[in-house]
KOLBAMI-471028 format. One line per 10 residues: number of its first residue (from 1); their letters; for each residue x, y, z of C-alpha. Coordinates in Angstrom, 3 decimals, padded with zeros to 6 digits. Layout:
NUM) a) X Y Z ~ ...;
//
This chain:
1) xxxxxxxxxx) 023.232 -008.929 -048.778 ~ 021.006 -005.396 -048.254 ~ 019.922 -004.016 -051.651 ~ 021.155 -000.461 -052.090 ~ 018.282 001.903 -051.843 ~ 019.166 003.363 -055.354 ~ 018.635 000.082 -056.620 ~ 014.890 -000.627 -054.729 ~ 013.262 -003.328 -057.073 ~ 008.926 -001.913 -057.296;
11) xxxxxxxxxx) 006.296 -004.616 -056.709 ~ 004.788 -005.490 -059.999 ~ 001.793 -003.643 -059.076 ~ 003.642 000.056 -057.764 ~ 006.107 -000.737 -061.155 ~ 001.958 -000.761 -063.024 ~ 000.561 001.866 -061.858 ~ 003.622 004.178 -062.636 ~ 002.250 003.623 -066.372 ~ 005.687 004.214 -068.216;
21) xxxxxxxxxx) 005.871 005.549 -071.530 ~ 008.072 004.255 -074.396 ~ 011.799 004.818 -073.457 ~ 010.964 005.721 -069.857 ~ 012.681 003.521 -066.945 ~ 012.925 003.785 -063.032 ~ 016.282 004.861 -062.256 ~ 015.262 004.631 -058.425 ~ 013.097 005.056 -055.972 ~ 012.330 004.982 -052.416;
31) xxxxxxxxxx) 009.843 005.125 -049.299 ~ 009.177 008.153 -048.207 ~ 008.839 008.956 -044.024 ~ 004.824 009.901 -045.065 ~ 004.320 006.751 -046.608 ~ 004.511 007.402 -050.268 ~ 007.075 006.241 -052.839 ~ 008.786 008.667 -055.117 ~ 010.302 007.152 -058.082 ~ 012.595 008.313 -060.283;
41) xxxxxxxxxx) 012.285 007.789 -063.902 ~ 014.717 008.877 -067.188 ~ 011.435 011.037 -067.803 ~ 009.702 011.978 -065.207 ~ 008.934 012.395 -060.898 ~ 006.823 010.049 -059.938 ~ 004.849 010.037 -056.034 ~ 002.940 007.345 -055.563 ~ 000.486 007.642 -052.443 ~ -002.360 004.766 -051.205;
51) xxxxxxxxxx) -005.061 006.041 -053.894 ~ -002.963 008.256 -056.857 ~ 000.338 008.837 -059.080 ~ 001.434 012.058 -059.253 ~ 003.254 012.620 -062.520 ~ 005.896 015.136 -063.044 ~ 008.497 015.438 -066.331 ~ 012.216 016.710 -065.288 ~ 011.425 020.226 -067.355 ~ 008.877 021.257 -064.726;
61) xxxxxxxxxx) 011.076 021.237 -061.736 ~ 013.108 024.357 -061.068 ~ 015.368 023.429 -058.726 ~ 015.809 020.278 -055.372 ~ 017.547 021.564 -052.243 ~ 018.487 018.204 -049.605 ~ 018.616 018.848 -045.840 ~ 021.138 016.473 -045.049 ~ 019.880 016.460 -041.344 ~ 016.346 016.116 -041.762;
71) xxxxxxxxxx) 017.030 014.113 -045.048 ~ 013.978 016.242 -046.825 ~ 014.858 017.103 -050.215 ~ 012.689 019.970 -050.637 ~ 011.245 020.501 -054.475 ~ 010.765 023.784 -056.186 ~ 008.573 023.927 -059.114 ~ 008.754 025.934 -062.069 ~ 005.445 027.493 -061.025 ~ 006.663 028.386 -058.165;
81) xxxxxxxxxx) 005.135 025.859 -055.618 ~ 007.388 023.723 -053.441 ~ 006.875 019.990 -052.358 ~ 009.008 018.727 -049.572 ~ 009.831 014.935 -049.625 ~ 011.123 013.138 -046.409 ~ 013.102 009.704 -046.660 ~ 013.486 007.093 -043.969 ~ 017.141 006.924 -043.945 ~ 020.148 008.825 -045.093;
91) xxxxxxxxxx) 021.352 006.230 -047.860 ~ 018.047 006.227 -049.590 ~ 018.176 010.357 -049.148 ~ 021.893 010.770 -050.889 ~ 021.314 007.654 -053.810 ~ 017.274 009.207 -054.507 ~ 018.452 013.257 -054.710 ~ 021.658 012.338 -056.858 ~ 019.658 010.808 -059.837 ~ 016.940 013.813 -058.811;
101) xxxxxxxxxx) 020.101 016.328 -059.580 ~ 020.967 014.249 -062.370 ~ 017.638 014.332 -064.117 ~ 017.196 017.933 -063.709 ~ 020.330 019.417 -064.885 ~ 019.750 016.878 -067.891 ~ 016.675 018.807 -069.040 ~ 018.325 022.064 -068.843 ~ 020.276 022.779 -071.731 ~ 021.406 026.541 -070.802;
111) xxxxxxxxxx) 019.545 029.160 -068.686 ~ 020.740 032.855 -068.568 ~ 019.523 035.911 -065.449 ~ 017.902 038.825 -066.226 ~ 018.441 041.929 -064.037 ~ 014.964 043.324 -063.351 ~ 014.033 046.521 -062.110 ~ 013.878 046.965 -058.407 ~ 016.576 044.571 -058.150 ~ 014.742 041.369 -059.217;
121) xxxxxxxxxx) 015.733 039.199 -061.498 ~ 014.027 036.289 -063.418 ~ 015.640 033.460 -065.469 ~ 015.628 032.322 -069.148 ~ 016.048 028.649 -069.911 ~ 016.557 026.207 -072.545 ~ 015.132 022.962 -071.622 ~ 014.420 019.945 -072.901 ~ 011.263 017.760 -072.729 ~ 010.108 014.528 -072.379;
131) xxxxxxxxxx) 010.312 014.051 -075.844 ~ 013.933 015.448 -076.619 ~ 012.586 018.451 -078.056 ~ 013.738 021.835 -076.739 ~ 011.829 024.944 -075.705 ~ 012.375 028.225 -073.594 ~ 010.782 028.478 -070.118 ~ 010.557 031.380 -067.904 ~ 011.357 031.041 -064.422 ~ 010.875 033.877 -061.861;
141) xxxxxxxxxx) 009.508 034.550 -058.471 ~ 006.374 035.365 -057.064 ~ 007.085 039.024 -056.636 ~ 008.219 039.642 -060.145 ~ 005.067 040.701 -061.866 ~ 006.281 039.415 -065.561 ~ 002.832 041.422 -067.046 ~ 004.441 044.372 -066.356 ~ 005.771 045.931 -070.274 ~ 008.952 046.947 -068.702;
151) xxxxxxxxxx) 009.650 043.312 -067.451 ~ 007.934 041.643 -070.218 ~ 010.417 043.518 -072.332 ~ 013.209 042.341 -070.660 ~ 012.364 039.125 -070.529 ~ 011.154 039.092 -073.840 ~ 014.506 040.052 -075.485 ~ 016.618 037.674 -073.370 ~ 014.057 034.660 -074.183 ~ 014.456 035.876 -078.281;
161) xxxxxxxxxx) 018.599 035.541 -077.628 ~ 018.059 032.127 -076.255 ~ 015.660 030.825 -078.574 ~ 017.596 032.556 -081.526 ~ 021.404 030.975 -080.410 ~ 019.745 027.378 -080.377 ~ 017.980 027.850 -083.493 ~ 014.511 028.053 -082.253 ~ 011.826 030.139 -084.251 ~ 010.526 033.146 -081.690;
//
């Protein structure tokens, strides 16, 4: 009987050098067409290449997008950097990006758009971290120059309503 791809059991040694921390487990995880092996934990991204881990908690990805046809889920980052992973077959692609949705929306606790000039806009959210603890986080595009007082005022105020309805000290 095929083991489902959501349910790929890690060699002893990939499951090692994920280095898990208390109350972290591998939800799944899968080859990728490259080579590598992204795993998904309850805490974090993992991609696991021939010489290093890269280590990634939920809170600091924005935002997956899956190509269906090209089964590449394609990962933005709340920096603003993308990272495009490529599976081996569609099961593996629907299974993996369904816990990656999961994980995701279970950091973000609320988020709220602000209307920038010249027709920009940026986002305020309420996340959570690896460690349950919430905190605000600032999410806009490249072209949004958040230095800027007028923007930085915006922002400002909508970040203060967030932190202020979930109890957070500005």
């Amino acid at each position: 009987m095929p083991v489902s791809p959501r349910r790929r059991r890690l060699s002893a040694p990939e499951r090692a050098r994920l280095d898990l921390r208390p109350r972290d487990r591998v939800l799944a995880s899968v080859q990728l067409a490259d080579g590598t092996l992204a795993v998904a934990s309850r805490l974090a991204l993992h991609v696991l290449d021939a010489a290093t881990v890269t280590r990634t908690p939920w809170a600091d990805v924005d935002h997956g997008t899956l190509d269906a046809p090209t089964r590449t889920l394609t990962v933005r980052w709340v920096w603003g950097a993308s990272t495009a992973l490529t599976f081996t077959e569609d099961r593996a692609s629907v299974a993996f990006a369904q816990t990656f949705r999961e994980r995701v929306q279970q950091s973000v606790i609320h988020t709220t758009s602000v209307p920038l000039p010249g027709g920009h806009r940026a986002r305020v959210a309420l996340r959570r971290d690896e460690d349950g603890e919430l905190f605000s986080q600032v999410i806009a595009d490249d072209s949004v120059d958040l230095a800027d007082p007028q923007v930085a005022a915006l922002v400002d105020a909508a970040e203060d309503a967030v932190r202020d309805a979930a109890g957070l000290p500005r």
